[in-house]
C-alpha positions in Angstrom: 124.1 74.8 100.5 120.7 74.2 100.1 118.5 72.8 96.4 115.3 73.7 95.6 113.3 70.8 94.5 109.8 69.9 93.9 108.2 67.5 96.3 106.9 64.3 94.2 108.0 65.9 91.0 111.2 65.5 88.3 114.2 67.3 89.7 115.0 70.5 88.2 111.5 71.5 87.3 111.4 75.4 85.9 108.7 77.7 87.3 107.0 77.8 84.0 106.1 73.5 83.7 103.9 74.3 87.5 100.8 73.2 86.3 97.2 74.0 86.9 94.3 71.2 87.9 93.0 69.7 84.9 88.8 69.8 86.4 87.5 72.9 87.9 87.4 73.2 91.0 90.0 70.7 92.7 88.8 67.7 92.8 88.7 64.6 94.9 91.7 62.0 94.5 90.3 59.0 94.1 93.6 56.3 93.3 97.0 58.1 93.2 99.7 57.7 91.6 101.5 54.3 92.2 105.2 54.4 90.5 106.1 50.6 88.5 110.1 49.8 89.3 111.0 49.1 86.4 108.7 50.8 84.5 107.9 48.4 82.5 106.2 46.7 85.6 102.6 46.9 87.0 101.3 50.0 88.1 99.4 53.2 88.4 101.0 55.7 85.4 99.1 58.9 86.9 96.1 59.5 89.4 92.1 59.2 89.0 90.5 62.4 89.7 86.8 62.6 90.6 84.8 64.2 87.8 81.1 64.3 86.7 80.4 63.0 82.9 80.6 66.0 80.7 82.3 68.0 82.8 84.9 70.5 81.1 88.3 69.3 81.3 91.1 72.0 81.0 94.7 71.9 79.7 97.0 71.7 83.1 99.1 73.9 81.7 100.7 76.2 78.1 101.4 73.0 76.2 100.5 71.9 71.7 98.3 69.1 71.7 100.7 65.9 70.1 97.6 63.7 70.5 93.6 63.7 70.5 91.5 60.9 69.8 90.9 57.1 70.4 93.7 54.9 71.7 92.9 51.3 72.5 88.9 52.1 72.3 89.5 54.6 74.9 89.1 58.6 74.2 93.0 60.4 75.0 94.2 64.0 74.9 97.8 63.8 75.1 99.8 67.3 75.5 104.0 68.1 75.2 104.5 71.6 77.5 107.7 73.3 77.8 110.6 71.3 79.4 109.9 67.8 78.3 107.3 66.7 80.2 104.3 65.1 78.8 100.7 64.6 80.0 97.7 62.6 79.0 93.9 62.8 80.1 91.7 59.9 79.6 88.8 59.4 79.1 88.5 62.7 77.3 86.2 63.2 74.0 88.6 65.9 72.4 87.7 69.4 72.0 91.3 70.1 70.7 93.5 68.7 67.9 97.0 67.6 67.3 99.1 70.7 66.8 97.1 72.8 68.5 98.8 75.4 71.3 96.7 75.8 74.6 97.0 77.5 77.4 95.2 76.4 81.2 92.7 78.3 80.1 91.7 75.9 77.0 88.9 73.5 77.5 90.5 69.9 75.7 87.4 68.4 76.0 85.3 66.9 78.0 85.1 64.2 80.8 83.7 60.7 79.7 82.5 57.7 81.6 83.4 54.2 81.5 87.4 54.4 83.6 87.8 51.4 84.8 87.5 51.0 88.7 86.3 54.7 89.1 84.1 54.9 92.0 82.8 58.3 91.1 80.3 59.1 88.6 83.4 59.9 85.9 87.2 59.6 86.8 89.9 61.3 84.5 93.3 59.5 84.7 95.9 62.2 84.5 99.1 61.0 83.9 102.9 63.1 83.0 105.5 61.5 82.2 108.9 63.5 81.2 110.8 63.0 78.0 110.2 60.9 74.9 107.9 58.0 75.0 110.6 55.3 74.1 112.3 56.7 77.5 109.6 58.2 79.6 110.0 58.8 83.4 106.8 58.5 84.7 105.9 61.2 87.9 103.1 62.3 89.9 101.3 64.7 88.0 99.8 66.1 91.4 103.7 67.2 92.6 104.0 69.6 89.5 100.9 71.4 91.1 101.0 75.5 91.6 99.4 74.2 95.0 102.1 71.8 95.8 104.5 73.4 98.2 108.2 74.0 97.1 110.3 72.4 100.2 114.0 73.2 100.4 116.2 70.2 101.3 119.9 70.1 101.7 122.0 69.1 99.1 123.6 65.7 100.0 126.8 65.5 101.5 
């Protein structure tokens, strides 16, 4: 019997949470994504993208915006898609607001400078993250690409 699963990505993922890149075209990688255990722990929540400052930065995906403004002196977008899954864009000066639908077509704002340890010009830190915040899974937000490959593994036994 064989499972279809999504390499670096939740289990069970449906066709429609495959996400889109969030800058235009693909960008460089510059820190990935670096899992705490627990998650409570040090680590990297999401990856650094390589960006230019005020560059247009797109919805990933059909999502409502739960969250668009500052958050610890930083600028955050923060959107809920279908499914569960969460995903946050920093440092992003909001072109959207909470309660808004968008689509991967929808500019959310644009790129700003100042992430810390970016070695490019402007770095977004994408992040997902699936259910609520008091619970949240963290995952690489690079595994729920369209452009990721789906690998079929068998199922244990």
């Amino acid at each position: 019997m064989l499972c279809l699963t999504w390499v670096g990505a939740a289990p069970a993922v449906a066709d429609d949470v495959r996400l889109d890149w969030p800058l235009r075209p693909a960008p460089a990688v510059t820190r990935g994504f670096d899992a705490p255990s627990p998650d409570w722990r040090p680590g990297h929540r999401g990856v650094d993208l390589a960006g230019k400052p005020g560059q247009p930065v797109y919805a990933a995906g059909a999502a409502t915006v739960v969250f668009a403004g500052s958050l610890a002196g930083r600028p955050v977008v923060s959107l809920a898609h279908p499914g569960g899954l969460r995903t946050s864009y920093e440092p992003v000066r909001a072109a959207v607001r909470a309660g808004q639908a968008v689509t991967a077509a929808t500019v959310i704002g644009s790129l700003a400078t100042g992430h810390t340890g970016c070695r490019a010009a402007a770095c977004l830190h994408w992040g997902a993250m699936w259910g609520p915040a008091s619970g949240a899974r963290y995952v690489d937000p690079l595994g729920l690409l369209r452009s990721t490959p789906v690998r079929l593994k068998p199922l244990g036994g």
